[in-house]
Backbone as numpy.savetxt, mean C-alpha at the origin, in Angstrom:
# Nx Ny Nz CAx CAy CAz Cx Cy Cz
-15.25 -16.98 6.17 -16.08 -15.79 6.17 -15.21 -14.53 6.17
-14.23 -14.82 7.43 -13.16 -13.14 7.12 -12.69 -13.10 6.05
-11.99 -13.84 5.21 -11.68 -14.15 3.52 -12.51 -13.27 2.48
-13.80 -13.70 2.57 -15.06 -13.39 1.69 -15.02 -11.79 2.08
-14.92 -11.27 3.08 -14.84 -10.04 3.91 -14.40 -8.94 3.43
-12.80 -9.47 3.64 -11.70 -8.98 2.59 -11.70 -8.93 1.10
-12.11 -9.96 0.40 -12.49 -9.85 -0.69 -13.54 -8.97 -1.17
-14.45 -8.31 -0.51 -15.44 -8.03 -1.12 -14.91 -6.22 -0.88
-14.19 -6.00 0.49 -13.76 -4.92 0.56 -12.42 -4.34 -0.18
-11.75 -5.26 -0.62 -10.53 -5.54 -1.96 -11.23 -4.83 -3.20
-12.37 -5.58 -3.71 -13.47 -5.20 -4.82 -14.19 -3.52 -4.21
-14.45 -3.60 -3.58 -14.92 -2.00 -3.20 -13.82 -1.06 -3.30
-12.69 -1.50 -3.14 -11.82 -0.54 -3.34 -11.28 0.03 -4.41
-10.85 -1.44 -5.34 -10.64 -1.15 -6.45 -11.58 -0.11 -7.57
-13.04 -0.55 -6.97 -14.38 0.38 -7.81 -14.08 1.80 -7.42
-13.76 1.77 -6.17 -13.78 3.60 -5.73 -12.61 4.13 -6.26
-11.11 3.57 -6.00 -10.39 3.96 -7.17 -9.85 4.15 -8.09
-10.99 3.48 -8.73 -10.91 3.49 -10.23 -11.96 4.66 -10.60
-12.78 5.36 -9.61 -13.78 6.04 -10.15 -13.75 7.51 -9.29
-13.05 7.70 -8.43 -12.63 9.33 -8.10 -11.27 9.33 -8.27
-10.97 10.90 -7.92 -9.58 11.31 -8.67 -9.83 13.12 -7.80
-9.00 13.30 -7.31 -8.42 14.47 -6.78 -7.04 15.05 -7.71
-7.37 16.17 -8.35 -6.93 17.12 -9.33 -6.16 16.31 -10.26
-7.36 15.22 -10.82 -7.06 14.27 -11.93 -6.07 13.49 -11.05
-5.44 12.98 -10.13 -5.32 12.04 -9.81 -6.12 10.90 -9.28
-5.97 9.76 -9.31 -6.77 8.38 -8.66 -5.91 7.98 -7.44
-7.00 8.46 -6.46 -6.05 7.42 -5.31 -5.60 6.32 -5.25
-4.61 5.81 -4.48 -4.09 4.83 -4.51 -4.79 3.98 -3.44
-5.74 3.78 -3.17 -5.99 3.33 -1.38 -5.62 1.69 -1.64
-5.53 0.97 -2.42 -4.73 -0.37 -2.63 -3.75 -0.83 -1.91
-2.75 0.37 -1.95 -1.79 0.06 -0.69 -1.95 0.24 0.36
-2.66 1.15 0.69 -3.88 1.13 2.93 -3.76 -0.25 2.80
-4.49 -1.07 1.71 -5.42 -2.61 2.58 -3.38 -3.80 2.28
-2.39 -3.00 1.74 -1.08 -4.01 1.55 -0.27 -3.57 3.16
-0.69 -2.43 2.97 0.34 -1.82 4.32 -0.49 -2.08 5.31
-2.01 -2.07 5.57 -2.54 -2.75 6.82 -2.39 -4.34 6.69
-1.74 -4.94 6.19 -2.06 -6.30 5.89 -0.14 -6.73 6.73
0.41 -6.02 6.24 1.72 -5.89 6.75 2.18 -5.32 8.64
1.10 -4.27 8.92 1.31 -4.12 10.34 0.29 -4.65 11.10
-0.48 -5.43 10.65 -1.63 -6.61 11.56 -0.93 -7.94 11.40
0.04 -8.08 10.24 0.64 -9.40 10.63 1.77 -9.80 10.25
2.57 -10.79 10.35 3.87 -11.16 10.04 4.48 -10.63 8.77
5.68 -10.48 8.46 6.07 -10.35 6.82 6.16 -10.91 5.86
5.77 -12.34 6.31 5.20 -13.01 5.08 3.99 -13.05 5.02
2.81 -12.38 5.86 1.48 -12.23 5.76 1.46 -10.94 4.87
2.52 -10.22 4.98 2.40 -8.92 4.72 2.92 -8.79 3.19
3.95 -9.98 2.90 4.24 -9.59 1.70 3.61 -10.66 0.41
2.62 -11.51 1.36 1.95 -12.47 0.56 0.74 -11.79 -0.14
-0.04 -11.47 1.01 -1.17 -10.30 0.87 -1.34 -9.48 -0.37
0.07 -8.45 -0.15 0.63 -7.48 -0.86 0.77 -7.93 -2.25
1.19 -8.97 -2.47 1.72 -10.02 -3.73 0.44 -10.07 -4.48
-0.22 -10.63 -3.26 -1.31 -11.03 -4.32 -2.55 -10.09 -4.47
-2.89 -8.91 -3.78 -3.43 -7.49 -4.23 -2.79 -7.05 -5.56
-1.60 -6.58 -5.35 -0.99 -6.36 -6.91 -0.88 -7.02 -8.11
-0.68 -8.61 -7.94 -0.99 -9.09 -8.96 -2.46 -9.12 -9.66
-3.36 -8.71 -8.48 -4.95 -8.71 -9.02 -5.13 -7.31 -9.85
-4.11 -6.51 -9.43 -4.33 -4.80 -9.92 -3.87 -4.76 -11.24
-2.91 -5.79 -11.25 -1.53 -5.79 -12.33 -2.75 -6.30 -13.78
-3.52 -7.47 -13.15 -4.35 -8.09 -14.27 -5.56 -7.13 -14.74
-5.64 -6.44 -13.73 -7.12 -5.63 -13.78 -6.35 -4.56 -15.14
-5.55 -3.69 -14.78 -5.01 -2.72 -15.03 -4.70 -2.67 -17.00
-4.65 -4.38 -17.47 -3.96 -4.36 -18.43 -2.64 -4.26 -19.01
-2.17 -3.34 -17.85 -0.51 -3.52 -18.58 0.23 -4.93 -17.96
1.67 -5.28 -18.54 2.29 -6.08 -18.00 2.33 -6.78 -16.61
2.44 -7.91 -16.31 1.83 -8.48 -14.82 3.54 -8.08 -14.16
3.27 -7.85 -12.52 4.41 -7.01 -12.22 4.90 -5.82 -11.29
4.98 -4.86 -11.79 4.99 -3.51 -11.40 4.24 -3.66 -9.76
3.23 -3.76 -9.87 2.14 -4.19 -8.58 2.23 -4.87 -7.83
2.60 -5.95 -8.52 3.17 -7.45 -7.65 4.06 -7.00 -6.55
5.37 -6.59 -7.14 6.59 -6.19 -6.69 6.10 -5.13 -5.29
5.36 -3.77 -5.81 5.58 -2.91 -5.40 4.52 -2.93 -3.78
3.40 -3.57 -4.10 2.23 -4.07 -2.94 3.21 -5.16 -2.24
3.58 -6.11 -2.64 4.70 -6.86 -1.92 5.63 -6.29 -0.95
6.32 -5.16 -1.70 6.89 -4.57 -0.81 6.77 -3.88 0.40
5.31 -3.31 -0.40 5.19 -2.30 1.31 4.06 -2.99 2.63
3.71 -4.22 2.09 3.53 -5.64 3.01 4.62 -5.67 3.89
5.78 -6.15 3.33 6.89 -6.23 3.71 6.73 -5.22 4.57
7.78 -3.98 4.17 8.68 -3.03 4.65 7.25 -2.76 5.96
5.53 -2.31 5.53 4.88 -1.90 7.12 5.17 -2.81 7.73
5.54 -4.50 7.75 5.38 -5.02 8.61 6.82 -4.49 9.79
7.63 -4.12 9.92 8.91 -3.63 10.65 8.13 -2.73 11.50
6.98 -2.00 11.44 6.24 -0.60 12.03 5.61 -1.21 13.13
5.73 -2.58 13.07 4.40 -3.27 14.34 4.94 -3.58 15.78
5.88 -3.67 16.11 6.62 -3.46 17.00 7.39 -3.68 17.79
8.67 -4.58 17.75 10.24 -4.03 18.24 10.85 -3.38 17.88
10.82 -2.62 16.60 11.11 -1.77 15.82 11.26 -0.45 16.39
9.61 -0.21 15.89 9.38 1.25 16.16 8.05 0.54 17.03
8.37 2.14 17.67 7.10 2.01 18.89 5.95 3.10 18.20
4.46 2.55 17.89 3.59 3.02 16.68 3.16 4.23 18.07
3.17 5.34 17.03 2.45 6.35 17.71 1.30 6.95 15.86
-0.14 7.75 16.04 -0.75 8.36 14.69 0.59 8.60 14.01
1.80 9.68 14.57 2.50 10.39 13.33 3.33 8.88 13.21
3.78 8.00 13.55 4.68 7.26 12.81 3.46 6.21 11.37
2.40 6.47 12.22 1.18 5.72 11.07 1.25 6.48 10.09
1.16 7.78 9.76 0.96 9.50 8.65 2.16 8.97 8.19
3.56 9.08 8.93 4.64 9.15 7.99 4.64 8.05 7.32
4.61 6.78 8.00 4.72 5.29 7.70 3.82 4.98 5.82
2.62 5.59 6.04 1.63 5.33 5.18 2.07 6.13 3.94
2.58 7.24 4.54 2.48 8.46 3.30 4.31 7.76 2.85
4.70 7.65 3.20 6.36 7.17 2.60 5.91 5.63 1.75
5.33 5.02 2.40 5.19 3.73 1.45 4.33 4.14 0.54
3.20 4.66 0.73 2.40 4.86 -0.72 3.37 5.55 -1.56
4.31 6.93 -1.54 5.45 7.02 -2.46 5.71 6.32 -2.83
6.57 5.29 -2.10 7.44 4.31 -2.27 6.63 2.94 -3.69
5.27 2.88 -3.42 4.93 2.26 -3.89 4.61 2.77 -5.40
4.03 4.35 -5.24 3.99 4.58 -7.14 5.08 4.51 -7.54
6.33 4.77 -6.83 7.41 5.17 -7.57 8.35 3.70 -7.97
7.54 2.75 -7.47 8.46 1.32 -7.98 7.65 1.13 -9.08
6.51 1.39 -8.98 5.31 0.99 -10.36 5.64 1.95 -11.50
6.28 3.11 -10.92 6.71 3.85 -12.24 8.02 3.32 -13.02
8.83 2.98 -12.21 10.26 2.70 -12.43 9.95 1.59 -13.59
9.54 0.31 -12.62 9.08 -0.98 -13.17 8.58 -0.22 -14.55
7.50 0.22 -14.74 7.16 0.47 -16.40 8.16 1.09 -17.23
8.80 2.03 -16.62 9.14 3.12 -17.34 10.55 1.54 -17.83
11.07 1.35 -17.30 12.59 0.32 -17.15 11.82 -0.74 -18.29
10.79 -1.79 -18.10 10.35 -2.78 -18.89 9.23 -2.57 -19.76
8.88 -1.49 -20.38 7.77 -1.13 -21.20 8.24 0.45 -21.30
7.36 1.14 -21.27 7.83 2.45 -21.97 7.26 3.83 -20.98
7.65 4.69 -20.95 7.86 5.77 -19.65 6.10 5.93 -19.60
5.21 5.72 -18.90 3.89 6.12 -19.28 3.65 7.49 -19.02
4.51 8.32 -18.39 3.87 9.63 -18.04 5.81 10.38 -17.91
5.93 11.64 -18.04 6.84 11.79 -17.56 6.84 12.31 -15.80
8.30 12.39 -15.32 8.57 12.58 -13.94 8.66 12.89 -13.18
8.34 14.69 -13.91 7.36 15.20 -13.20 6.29 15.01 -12.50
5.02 14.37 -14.18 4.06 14.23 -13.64 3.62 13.13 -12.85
4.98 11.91 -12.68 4.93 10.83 -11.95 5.05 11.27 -10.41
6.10 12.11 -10.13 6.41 13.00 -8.84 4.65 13.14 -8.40
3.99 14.60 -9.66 3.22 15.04 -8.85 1.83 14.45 -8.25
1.63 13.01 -9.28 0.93 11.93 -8.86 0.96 11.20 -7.69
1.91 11.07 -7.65 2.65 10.08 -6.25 2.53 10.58 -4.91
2.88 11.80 -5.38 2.44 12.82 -4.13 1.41 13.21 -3.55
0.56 13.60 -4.46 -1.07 13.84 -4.21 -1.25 11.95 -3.36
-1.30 11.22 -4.41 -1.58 9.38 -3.81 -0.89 10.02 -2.14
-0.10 9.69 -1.77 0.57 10.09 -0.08 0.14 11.20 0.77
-0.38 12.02 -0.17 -0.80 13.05 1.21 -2.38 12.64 1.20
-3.14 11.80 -0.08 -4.36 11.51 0.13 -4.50 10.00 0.85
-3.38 9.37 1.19 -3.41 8.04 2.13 -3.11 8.63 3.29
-2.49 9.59 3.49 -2.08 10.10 4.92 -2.85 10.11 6.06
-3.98 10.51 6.01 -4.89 10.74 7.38 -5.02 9.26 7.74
-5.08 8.38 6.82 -5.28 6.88 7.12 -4.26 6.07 7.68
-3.39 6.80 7.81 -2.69 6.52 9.34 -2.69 6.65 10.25
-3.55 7.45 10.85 -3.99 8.15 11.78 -4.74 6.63 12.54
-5.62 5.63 11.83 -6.61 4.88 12.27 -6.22 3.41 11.91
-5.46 3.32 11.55 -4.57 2.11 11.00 -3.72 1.62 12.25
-4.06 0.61 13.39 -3.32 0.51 14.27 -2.13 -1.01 13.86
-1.36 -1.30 14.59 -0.76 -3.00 14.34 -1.74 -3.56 15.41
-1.45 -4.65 15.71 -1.57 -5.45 16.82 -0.75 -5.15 18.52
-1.67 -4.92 19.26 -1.00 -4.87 20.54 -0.21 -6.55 20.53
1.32 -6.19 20.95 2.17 -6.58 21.14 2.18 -7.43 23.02
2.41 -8.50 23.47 2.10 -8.48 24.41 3.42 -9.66 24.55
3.87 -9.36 25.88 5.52 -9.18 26.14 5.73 -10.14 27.32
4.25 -10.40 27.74 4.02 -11.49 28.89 3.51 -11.04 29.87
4.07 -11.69 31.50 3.78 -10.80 32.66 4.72 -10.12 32.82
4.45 -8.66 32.97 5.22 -7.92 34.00 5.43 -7.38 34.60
4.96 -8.10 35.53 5.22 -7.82 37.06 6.11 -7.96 37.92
């Protein structure tokens, strides 16, 4: 049932951003559900997750399978380090955390195309995309917690 859950909120997401856009950009919120998938659980939960969100985006999307794979993979990965021996999660390490990987994440999907297919936009307008995507995932760090961490008794 939690499966079906996820899935159906995976599909809601993809519909919403594929269908708004802030000053002609499309949010990215794809990576919220890779990077919450990464600080609720292990890093191979995080980069399996991630793997396989992007590869669903990668097929949706039409271009080359890839770019997505890689880049949702990654920031599975890399949030999972945010959950905690690491760093100790406070909202601003969620804002920075969220808004640096969603960068992180257009800018491997740009690379990836631009490197194995052909530049789709220039780098500027890849910059000013990427950017808008991060400051419009940002507040969603704010509410994005990991898992309380629990260390035993100590008393």
């Amino acid at each position: 049932m939690r499966y079906l859950f996820w899935a159906i909120i995976i599909l809601l997401i993809f519909i919403i951003q594929g269908r708004v856009s802030l000053f002609d950009v499309a949010p990215n919120f794809i990576s919220v559900v890779a990077y919450y998938a990464g600080i609720r659980g292990e890093k191979v939960y995080g980069t399996l997750l991630g793997s396989l969100i992007g590869a669903v985006q990668d097929s949706l999307s039409g271009a080359f399978l890839g770019p997505n794979l890689l880049s949702k993979g990654l920031v599975g990965y890399f949030s999972s380090f945010m959950s905690g021996s690491f760093f100790r999660w406070t909202p601003l390490l969620g804002i920075i955390g969220i808004s640096v990987l969603t960068f992180f994440d257009g800018t491997v999907v740009f690379l990836s195309r631009s490197i194995f297919e052909r530049m789709p936009v220039s780098i500027g307008a890849a910059l000013f995309m990427v950017t808008i995507q991060s400051l419009i995932n940002a507040p969603l760090g704010i509410f994005l917690k990991p898992r309380a961490v629990h260390h035993g008794s100590e008393g």
